[in-house]
VMD Tcl script that draws the C-alpha trace (Angstrom):
set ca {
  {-1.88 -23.82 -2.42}
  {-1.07 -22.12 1.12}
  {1.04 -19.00 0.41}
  {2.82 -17.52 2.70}
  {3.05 -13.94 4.57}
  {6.16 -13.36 2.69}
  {4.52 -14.67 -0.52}
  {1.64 -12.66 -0.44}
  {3.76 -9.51 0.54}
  {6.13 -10.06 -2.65}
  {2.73 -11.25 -4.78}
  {1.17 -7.58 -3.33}
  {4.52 -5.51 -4.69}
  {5.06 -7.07 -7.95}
  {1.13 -6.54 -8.91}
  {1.96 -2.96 -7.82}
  {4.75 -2.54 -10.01}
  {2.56 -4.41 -12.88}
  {-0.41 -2.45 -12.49}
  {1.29 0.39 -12.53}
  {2.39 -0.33 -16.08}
  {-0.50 0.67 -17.47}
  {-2.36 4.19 -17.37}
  {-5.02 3.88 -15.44}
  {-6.97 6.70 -17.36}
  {-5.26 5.55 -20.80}
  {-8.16 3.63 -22.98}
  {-7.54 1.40 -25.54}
  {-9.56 3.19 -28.32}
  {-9.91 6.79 -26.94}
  {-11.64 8.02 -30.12}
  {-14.69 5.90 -28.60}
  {-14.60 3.01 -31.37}
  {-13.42 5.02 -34.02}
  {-9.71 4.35 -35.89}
  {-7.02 6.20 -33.21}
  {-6.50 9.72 -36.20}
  {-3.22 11.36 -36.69}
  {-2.80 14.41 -34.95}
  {0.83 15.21 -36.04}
  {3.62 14.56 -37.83}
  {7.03 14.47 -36.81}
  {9.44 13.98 -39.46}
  {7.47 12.16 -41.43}
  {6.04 9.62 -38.80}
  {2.65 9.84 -37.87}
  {1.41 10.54 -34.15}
  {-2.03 9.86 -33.49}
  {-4.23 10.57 -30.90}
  {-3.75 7.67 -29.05}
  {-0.07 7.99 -28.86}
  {-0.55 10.96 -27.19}
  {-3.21 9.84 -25.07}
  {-1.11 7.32 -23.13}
  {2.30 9.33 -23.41}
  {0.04 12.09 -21.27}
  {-1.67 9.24 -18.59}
  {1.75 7.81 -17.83}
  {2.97 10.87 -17.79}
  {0.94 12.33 -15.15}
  {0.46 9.30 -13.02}
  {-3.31 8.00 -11.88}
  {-4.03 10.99 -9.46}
  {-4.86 13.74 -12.08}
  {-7.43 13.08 -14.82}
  {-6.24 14.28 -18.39}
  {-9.88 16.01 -18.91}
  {-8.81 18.21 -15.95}
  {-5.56 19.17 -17.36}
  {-6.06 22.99 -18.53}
  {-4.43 24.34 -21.97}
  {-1.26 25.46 -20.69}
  {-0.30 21.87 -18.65}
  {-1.48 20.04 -22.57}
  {0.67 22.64 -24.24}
  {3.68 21.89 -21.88}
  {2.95 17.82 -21.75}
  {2.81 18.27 -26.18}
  {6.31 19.68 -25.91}
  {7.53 16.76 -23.70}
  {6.29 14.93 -25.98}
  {7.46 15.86 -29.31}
  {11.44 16.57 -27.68}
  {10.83 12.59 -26.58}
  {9.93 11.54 -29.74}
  {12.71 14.07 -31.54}
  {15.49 12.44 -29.04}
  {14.16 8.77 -29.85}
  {14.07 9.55 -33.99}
  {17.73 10.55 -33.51}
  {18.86 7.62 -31.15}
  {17.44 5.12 -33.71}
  {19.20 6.92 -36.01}
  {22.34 6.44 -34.93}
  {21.75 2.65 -33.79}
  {21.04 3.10 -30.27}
  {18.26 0.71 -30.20}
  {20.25 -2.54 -31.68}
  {22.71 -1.81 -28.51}
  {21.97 -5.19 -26.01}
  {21.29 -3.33 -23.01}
  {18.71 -1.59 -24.60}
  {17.45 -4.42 -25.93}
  {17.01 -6.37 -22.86}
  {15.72 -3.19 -21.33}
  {12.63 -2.97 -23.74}
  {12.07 -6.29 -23.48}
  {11.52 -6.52 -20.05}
  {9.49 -3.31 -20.47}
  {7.08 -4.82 -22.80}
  {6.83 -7.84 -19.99}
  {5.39 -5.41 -17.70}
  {3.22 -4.08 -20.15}
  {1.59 -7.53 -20.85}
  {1.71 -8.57 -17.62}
  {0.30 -5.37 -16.02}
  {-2.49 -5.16 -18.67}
  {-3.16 -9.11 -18.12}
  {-3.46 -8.29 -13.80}
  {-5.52 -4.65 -14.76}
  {-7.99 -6.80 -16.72}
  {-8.51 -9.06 -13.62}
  {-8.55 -6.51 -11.13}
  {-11.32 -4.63 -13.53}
  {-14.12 -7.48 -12.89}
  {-15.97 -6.04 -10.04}
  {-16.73 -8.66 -7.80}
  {-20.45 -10.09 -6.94}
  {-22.98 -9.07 -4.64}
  {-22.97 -12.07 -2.92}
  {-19.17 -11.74 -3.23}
  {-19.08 -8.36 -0.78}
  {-22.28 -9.77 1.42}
  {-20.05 -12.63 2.44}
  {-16.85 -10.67 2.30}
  {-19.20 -7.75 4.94}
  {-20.50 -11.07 7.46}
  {-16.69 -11.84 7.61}
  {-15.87 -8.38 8.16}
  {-18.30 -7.76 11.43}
  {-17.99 -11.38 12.64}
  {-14.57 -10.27 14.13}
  {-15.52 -7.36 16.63}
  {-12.46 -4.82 16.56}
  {-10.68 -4.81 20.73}
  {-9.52 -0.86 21.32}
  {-7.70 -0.17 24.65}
  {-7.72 3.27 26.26}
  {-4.09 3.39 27.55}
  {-0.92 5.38 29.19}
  {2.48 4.74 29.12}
  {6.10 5.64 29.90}
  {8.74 4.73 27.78}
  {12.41 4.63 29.17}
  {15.57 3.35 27.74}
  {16.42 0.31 30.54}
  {14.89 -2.39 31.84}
  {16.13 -1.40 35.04}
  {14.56 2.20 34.86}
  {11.23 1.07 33.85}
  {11.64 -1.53 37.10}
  {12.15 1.06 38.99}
  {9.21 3.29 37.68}
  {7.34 0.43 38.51}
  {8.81 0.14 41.98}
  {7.51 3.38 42.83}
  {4.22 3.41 40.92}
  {3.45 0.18 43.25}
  {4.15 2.67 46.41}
  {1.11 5.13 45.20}
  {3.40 7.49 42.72}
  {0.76 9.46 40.20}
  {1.51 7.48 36.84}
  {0.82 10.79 35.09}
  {3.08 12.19 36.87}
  {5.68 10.08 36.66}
  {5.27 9.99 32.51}
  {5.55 13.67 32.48}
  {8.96 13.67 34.19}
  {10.00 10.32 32.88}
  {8.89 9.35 29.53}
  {11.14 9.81 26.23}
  {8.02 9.14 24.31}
  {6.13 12.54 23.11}
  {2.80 11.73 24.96}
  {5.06 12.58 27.66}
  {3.46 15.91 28.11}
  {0.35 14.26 27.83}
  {0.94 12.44 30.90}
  {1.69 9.15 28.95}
  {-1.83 9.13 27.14}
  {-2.17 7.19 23.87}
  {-5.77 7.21 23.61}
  {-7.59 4.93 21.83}
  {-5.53 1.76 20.05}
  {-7.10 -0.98 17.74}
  {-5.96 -4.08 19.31}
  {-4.51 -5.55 15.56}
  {-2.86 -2.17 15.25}
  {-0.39 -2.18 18.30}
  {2.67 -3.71 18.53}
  {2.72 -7.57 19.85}
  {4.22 -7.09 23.15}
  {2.22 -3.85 23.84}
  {-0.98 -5.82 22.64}
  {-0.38 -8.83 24.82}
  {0.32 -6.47 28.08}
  {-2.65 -4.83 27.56}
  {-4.51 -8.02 27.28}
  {-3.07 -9.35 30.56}
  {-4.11 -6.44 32.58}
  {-7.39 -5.09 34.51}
  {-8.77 -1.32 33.96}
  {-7.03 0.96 36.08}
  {-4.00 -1.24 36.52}
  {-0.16 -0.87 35.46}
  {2.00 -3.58 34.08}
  {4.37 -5.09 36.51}
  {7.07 -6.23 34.63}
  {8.66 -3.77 31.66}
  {7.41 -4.79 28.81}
  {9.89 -4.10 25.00}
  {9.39 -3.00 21.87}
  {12.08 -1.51 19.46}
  {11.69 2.15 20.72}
  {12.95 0.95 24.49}
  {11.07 -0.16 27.93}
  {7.48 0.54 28.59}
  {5.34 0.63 31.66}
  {1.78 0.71 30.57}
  {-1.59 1.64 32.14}
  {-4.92 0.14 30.75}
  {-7.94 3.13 31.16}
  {-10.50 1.28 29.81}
  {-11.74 -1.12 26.81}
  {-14.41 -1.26 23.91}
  {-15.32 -2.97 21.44}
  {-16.47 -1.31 18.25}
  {-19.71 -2.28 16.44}
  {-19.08 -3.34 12.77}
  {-19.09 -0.04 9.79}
  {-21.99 -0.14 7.99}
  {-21.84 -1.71 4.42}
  {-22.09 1.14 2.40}
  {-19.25 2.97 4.38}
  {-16.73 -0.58 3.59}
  {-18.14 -1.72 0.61}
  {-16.01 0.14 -1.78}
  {-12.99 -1.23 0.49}
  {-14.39 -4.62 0.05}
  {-14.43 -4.55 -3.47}
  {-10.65 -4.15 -3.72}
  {-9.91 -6.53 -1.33}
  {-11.88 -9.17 -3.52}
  {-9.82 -7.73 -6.46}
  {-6.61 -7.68 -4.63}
  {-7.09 -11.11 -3.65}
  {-8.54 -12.12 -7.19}
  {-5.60 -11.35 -8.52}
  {-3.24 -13.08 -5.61}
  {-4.98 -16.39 -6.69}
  {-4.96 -16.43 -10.04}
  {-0.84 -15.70 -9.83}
  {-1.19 -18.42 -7.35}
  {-2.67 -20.83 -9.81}
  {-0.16 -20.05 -12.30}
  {2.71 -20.18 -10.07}
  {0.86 -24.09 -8.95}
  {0.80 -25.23 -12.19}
  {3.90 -23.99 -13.44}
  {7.41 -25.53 -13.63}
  {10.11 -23.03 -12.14}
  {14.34 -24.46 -11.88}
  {16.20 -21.51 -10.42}
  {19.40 -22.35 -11.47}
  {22.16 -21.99 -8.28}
  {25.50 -19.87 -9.47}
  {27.55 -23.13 -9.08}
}
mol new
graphics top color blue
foreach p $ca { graphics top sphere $p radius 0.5 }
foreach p [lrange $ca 0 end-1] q [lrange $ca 1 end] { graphics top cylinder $p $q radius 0.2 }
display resetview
């Protein structure tokens, strides 16, 4: 089933948001087989180990490792944790958790948490050899365009005309950018340097495209920042990366996209009625 750019985009946010539901340093069994133990009590209930464990992963997020946390951060993350678990006693307590917009609210929390842990276990098959060979030929058989280029960016069509206008009378474009241009490189006489063709905005790409090294566009050419008049240095195209500098990009690419079809497949097979509001 064909999905579309908006599709994936939507399919690439919501696996975010599910992912991101689980720890990623939080283990299932963190006492390496053994039975999670009981570390503390707090009146009366039982904390264990692995209570802790996943309080402190979500806690801290998946850009600091808890073995690198130092005795003071634990200390300070234990306290967090115990006021949590003294406010949540005291809330249950008094009933809070029967009210319906709680209820709802940890239901859809423990849909994440399924969900998430259902996409994580996906995403944790690494993909094949073969896999990343054929996902590398794909890779270099589509040679990456850059264009060495200039530019001056004015506010009117009729201002970059007439940049133009005097550019084709000899003006220096440099120059010209330098006294001209609202754009920053201004002081660089218009220089952008080096642009990846997929990288650069449509109508700056297809300019470029259209014009010969050393020449300047003769018709102003839009984007959402104003009028450009643009100046092609020179081309190249870039030899492929080597495997071992893309591979590890590669491999979540596969997983990204592992995970895109299998929601795909469910989404195929599944019956959805969205009910209108009339």
């Amino acid at each position: 089933m064909h999905m579309s750019h908006h599709s994936v985009l939507m399919t690439a946010a919501i696996t975010g948001l599910l992912l991101a539901q689980i720890p990623a340093h939080a283990e299932p069994n963190p006492a390496g087989g053994a039975s999670p133990r009981v570390i503390a009590v707090i009146n009366g209930q039982n904390v264990t180990n692995a209570d802790f464990g996943t309080f402190v992963s979500t806690r801290i997020g998946q850009s600091v490792l808890p073995a690198n946390l130092n005795q003071q951060q634990l200390n300070t993350l234990q306290d967090e944790f115990i006021n949590r678990e003294l406010v949540y006693q005291d809330a249950v307590a008094k009933g809070l958790d029967k009210n319906p917009e709680v209820a709802i609210a940890i239901e859809n929390q423990r849909h994440n948490i399924i969900a998430g842990y259902a996409l994580r276990q996906i995403a944790s098959v690494p993909p094949s050899d073969k896999a990343l060979q054929d996902a590398y030929k794909t890779l270099a058989s589509k040679p990456v365009k850059e264009y060495r280029a200039s530019h001056i960016m004015v506010k009117t069509d009729a201002d970059a005309q007439s940049l133009i206008d005097r550019l084709k009378k000899g003006e220096d474009f440099a120059r010209l950018a330098r006294e001209n241009s609202l754009d920053p490189t201004a002081q660089n006489g218009g220089e952008l340097g080096w642009l990846p063709a997929d990288q650069i905005a449509q109508p700056i790409r297809d300019a470029l495209g259209a014009l010969k090294t050393g020449t300047f566009s003769t018709t102003p050419v839009q984007t959402q920042f104003g009028w450009h008049v643009l100046k092609l240095i020179e081309t190249r195209i870039l030899p492929p990366p080597d495997f071992d500098a893309v591979k590890d990009d590669l491999g979540r690419q596969l997983r990204n996209e592992n995970i895109g079809k299998y929601i795909a497949q469910l989404r195929q097979h599944s019956k959805i009625d969205i009910k209108s509001d009339e």
